[in-house]
C-alpha positions, 0 to 999 in steps of 0.5 A, a space after each residue: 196357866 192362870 193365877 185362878 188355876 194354880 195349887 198352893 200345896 203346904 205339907 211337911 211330907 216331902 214325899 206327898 207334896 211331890 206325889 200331889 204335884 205330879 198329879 195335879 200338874 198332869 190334870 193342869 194345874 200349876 202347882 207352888 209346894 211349901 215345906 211348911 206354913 211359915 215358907 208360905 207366909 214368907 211369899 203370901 203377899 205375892 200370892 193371888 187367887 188359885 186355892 190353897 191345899 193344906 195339911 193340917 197337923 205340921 211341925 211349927 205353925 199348924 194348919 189351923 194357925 196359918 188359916 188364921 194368920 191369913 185372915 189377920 193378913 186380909 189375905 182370903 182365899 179358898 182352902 181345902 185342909 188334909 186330915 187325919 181320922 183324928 182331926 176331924 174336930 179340928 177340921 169342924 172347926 177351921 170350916 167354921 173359920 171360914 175353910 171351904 173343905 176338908 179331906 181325910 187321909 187316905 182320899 181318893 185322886 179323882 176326889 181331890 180333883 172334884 173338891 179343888 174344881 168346886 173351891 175354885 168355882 165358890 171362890 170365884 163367884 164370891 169375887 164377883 160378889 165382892 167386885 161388885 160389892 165393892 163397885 156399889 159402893 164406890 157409886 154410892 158415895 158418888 151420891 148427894 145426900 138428896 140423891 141417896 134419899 130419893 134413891 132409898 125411896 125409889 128401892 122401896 117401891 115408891 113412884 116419882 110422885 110419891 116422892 115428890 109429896 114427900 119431900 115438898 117439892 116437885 115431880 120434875 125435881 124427881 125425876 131429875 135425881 132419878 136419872 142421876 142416881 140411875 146413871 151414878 149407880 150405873 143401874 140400867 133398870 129398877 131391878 138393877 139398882 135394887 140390887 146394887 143399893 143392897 151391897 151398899 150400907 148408906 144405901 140402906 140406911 133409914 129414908 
């Protein structure tokens, strides 16, 4: 069982937190029950991936509190909150924080499933964003300072020899720094590397 397909259940009912365990283990996922959202602050750090089932009104710390606790963490990952009829507002609330659900007391099973199915899809499509964030990045710091100034040039659309009558000097020059910013970047077409320039703030900075 993945990492990616695990449920991190938090409710102070001990009664829920088995019924949903049951469930959710019957339809394959591997399943962490907490009493409350201090036991899952206890063992965050260790957590990764899965998404995080939450009830929102708890003794203590409420689930409004924990979201924000983790985000002061760096700890993000996808949480689909349990309401009652009278924390709808809250739940309006945590989804402007960030959360990328909620279901309100009493909710079918067969619910559930569709909602935990679709946060762990979100969740991984912006893991992929955020790793290919993050690689841009990197690869634009690899760039000389004329590197990424020709590279801001070539993401606008301009040729190599447009360039080169802009900065003084020649087309071959150009066509050097080309390649090497195509291979630094890891860029295997015009496309690609306009693409990957825009996850990359000095790549985007003023020519």
């Amino acid at each position: 069982m993945t990492r990616s397909k695990t449920v991190y259940l938090i409710d102070d009912d001990a009664a829920v937190r088995h019924a949903l365990e049951v469930f959710l283990e019957s339809a394959g996922f591997l399943v962490r029950t907490y009493a409350s959202a201090r036991d899952f602050l206890a063992v965050c750090d260790t957590v990764h991936g899965g998404v995080l089932l939450l009830d929102q009104r708890m003794p203590g710390m409420s689930g409004l509190e924990l979201q924000a606790r983790l985000e002061q963490l760096g700890i993000l990952m996808p949480i689909i909150f349990i309401t009652g009829h009278g924390d709808i507002q809250m739940s309006v609330a945590a989804m402007k924080a960030g959360a990328m659900d909620f279901l309100e007391k009493p909710f079918d099973n067969s619910e559930l499933l569709k909602r935990i199915r679709e946060a762990l899809n979100k969740a991984a499509g912006k893991r992929r964003e955020w790793d290919q964030k993050t690689d841009a990045e990197q690869r634009c710091a690899t760039l000389t300072s004329r590197e990424l100034e020709v590279m801001r040039f070539i993401v606008q659309g301009m040729s190599s020899r447009s360039i080169a009558e802009q900065l003084g000097v020649s087309n071959r020059t150009i066509e050097v720094h080309r390649a090497r910013v195509m291979a630094k970047m890891g860029a295997e077409s015009l496309p690609d590397l306009v693409r990957k320039s825009a996850f990359c703030r000095s790549c985007r900075g003023p020519a």
